[in-house]
C-alpha positions as MATLAB code, in Angstrom:
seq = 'XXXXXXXXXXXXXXXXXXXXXXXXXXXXXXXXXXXXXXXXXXXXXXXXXXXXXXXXXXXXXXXXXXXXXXXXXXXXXXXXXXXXXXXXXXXXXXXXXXXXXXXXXXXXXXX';
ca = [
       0.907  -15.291  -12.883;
       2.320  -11.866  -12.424;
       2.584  -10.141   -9.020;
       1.943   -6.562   -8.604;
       2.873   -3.949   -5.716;
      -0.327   -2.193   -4.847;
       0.292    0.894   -2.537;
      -2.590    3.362   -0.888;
      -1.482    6.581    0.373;
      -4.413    8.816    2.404;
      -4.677    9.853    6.215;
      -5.908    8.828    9.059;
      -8.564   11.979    8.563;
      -9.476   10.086    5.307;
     -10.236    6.598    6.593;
     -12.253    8.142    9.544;
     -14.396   10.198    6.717;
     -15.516    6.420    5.178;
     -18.932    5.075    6.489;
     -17.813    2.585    9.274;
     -19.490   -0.411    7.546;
     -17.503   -0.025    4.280;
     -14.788    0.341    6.243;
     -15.497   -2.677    8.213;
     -16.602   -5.273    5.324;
     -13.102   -3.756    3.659;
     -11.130   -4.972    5.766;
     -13.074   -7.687    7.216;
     -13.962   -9.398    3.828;
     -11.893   -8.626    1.444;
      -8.660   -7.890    3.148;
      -9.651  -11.750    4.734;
     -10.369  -13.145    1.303;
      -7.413  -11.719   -0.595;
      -4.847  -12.900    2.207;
      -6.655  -16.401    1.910;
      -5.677  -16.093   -1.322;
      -2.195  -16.216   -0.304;
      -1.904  -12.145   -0.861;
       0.734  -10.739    1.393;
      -1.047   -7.278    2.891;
      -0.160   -4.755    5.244;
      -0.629   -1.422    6.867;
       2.424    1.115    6.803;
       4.753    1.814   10.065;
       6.459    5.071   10.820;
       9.022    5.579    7.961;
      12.441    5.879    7.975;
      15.239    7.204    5.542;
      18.702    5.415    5.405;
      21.567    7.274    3.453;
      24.809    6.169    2.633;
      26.186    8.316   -0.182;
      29.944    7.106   -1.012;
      29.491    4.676    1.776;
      31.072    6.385    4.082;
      28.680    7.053    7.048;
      25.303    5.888    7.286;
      22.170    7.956    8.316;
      19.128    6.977    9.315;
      16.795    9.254    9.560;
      13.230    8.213   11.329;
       9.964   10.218   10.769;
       8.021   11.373    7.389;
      10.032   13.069    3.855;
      10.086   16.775    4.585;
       8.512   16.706    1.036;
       5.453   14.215    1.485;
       2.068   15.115    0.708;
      -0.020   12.304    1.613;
       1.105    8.979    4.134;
       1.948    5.700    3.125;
      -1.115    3.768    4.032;
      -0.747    0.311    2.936;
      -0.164   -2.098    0.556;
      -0.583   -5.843   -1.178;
       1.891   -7.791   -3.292;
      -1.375   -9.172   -6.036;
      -0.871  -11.895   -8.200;
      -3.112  -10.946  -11.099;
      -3.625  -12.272  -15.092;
      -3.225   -8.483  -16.034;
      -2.481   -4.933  -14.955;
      -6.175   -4.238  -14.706;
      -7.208   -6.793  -12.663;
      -4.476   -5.943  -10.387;
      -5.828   -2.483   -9.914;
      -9.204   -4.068   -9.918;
      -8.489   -5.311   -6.911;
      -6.440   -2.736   -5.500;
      -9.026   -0.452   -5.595;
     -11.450   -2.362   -3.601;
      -9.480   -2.454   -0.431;
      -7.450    0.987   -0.950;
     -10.303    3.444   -2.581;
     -12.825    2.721   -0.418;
     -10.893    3.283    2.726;
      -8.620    5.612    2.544;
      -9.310    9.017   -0.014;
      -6.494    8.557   -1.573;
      -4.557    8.089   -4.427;
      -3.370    3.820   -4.996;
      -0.416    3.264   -7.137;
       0.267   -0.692   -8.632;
       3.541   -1.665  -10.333;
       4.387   -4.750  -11.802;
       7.110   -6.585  -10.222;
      10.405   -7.352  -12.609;
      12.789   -9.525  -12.338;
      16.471   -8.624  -11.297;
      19.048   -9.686  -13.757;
];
């Protein structure tokens, strides 16, 4: 089956504005039942930037992109039978909670 990356981005402000009991039975039931289901799922940390251009010094810097309009908010690695079904599911965890935009992309292989 393929696996897709599924990955909310929204605001604190955003998941505050959802009624507490979808917010609840969202990540109650069916954050429970999709890591049951083996799904790997979890909420964004602070984020970081590492450069290294000619690899000659590396930078890290910690804190948001000067340039980011909404937060990381979480994410799930799906296994799905198609695209849709991916986003299907996406949607119920990410769309509900957090007033935001949810991106999925399929994973590919390195070769």
């Amino acid at each position: 089956m393929q696996k897709y990356l599924s990955v909310g981005f929204g605001f604190q402000a955003g998941s505050e504005r959802s009624a507490p009991a979808i917010r609840d039975a969202t990540r109650l039931q069916h954050d429970e039942r999709m890591q049951a289901r083996g799904t790997i799922i979890g909420i964004a940390g602070l984020p970081a930037q590492v450069r290294d251009h000619g690899r000659t010094t590396m930078e890290i810097f910690e804190g948001l992109l000067p340039t980011a309009v909404l937060l990381l908010a979480g994410f799930a690695l799906i296994e799905a039978k198609s695209f849709k079904r991916a986003f299907d599911i996406a949607l119920k965890t990410l769309r509900e909670v957090a007033y935001g935009p949810v991106q999925a992309r399929p994973e590919e292989q390195v070769k």
